[in-house]
Legacy VTK file of the C-alpha trace (Angstrom):
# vtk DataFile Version 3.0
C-alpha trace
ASCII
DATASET POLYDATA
POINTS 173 float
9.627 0.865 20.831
8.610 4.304 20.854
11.117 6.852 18.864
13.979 3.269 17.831
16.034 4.900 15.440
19.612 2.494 15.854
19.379 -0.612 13.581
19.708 -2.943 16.265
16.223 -1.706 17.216
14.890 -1.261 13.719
15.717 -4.832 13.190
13.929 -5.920 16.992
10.903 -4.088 15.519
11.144 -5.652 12.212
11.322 -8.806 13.848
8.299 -8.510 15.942
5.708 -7.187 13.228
7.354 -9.155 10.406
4.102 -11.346 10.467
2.259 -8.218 10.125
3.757 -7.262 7.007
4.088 -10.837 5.928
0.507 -11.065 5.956
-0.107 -7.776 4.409
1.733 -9.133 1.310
0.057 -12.086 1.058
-3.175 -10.156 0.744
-2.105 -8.024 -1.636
-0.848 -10.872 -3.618
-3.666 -12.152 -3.444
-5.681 -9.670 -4.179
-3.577 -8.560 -7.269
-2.426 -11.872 -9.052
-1.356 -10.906 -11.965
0.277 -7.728 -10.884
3.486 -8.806 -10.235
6.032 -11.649 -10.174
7.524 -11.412 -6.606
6.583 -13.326 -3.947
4.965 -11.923 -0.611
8.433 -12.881 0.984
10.795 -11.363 -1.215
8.337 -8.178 -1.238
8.703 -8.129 2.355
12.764 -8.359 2.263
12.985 -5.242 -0.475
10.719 -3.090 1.780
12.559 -3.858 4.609
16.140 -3.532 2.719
14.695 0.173 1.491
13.714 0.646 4.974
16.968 0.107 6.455
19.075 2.240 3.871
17.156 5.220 5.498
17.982 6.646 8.532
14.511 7.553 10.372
12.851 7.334 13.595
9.451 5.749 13.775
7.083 6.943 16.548
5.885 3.728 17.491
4.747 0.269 15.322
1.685 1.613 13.531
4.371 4.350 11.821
6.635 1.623 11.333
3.820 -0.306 9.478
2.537 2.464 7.747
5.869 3.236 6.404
6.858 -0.239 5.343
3.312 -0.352 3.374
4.306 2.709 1.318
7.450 1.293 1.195
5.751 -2.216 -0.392
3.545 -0.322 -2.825
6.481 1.911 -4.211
8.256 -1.569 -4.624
5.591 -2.874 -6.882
5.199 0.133 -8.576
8.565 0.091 -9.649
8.444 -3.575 -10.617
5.445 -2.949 -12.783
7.419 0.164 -14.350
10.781 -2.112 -15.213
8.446 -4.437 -16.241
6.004 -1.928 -18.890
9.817 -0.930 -19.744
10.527 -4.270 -21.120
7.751 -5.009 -23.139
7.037 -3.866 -26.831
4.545 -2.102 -27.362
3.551 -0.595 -23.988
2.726 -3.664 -22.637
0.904 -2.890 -18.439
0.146 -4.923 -15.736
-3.573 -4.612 -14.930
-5.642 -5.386 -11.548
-9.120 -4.701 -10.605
-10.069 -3.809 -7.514
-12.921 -5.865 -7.055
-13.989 -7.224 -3.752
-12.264 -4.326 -1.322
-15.392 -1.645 -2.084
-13.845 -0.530 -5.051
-14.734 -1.956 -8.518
-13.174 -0.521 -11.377
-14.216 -2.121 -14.468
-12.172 -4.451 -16.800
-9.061 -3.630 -14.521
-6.702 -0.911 -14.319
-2.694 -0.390 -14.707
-1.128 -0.423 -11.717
0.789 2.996 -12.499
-2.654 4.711 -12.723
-3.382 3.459 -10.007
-0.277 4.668 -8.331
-0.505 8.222 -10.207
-4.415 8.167 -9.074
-3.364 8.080 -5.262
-0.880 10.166 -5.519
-2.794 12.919 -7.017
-5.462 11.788 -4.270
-2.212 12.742 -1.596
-2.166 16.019 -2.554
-5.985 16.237 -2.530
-6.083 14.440 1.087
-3.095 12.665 3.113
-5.334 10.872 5.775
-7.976 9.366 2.737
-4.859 8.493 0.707
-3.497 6.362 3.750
-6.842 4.994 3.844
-7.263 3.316 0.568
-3.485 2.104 1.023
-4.518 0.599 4.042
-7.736 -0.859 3.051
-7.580 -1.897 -0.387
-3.846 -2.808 -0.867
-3.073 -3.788 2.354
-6.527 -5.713 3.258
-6.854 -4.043 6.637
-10.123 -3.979 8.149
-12.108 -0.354 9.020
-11.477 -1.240 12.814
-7.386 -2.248 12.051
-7.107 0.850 10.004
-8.296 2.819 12.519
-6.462 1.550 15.166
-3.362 1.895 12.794
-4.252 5.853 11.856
-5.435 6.198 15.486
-8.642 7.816 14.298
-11.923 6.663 14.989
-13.858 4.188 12.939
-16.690 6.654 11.827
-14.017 8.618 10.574
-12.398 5.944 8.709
-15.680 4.891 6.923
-16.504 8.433 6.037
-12.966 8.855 4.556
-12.892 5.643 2.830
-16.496 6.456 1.254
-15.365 9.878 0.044
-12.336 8.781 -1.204
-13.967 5.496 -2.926
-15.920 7.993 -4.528
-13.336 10.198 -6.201
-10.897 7.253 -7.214
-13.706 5.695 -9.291
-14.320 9.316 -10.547
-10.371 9.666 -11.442
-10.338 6.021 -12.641
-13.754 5.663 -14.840
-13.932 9.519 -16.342
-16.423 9.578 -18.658
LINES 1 174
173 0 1 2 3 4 5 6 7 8 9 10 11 12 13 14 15 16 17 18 19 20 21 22 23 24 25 26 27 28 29 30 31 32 33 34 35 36 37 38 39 40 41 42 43 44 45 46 47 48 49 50 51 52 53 54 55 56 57 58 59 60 61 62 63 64 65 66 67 68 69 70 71 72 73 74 75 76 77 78 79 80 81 82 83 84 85 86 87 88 89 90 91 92 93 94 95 96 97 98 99 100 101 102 103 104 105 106 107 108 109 110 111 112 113 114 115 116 117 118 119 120 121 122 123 124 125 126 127 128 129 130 131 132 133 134 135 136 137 138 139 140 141 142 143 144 145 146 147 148 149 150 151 152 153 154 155 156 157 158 159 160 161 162 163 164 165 166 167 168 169 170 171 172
């Protein structure tokens, strides 16, 4: 699968890890209830719609995963901004983040959230994937590594140092 750019093998590889990202969904629904409205399905579908408007080449399936989970997150960000959009009064969607390491008190807006890792990007790309990976996709510190194709002391020193500043950036005080 290694550099599939044409969309009859964009759609062979969205075929095969479809489960993948099928189950990633579910655990983020399920980890975020009141979020969001979609379903895990239909989240699936728009990330792989957004996906295939783009023309890119992924380097092999852990790229193509890691894409489609930015893809997914950007997705649900936008939902939760038509949705703040639509309600009187600055109405947000919160979450916590209990139960994946992280626990941010009384729960937090998705958009900070979303503004929180991005600003955590800029700080560090690789500790940034990290959180995606862990916390909103649910992927263990031994699939994350394996996805990142770093080691798994690396991950858990990356995840603890950027656990750390999130709950900085998201309970200042």
């Amino acid at each position: 699968m290694s550099g599939f750019s044409t969309s009859q093998a964009r759609d062979a590889a969205f075929s095969e890890i479809y489960r993948t990202l099928r189950s990633m969904a579910d655990a983020y629904m399920r980890r975020f209830p009141n979020a969001i409205t979609l379903q895990a399905t239909a989240l699936v579908h728009e990330a792989y719609l957004k996906l295939a408007r783009e023309s890119r080449t992924f380097a092999d399936p852990d790229h193509f995963v890691r894409t489609a989970a930015m893809a997914m997150r950007q997705i649900l960000v936008d939902h939760a901004r038509a949705r703040h959009s639509q309600k009187r009064g600055g109405g947000s969607e919160q979450i916590t983040l209990d139960g994946n390491d992280l626990a941010v008190p009384g729960g937090v807006d998705v958009l900070v959230i979303h503004d929180a890792l991005l600003r955590l990007q800029a700080w560090d790309a690789r500790q940034s994937q990290i959180v995606e990976l862990r916390c909103f996709m649910g992927l263990s510190v031994a699939e994350t590594a394996r996805n990142l194709h770093i080691s798994e002391a690396t991950v858990k020193r990356d995840w603890a140092m950027a656990r750390a500043w999130l709950e900085r950036e998201l309970n200042p005080k």
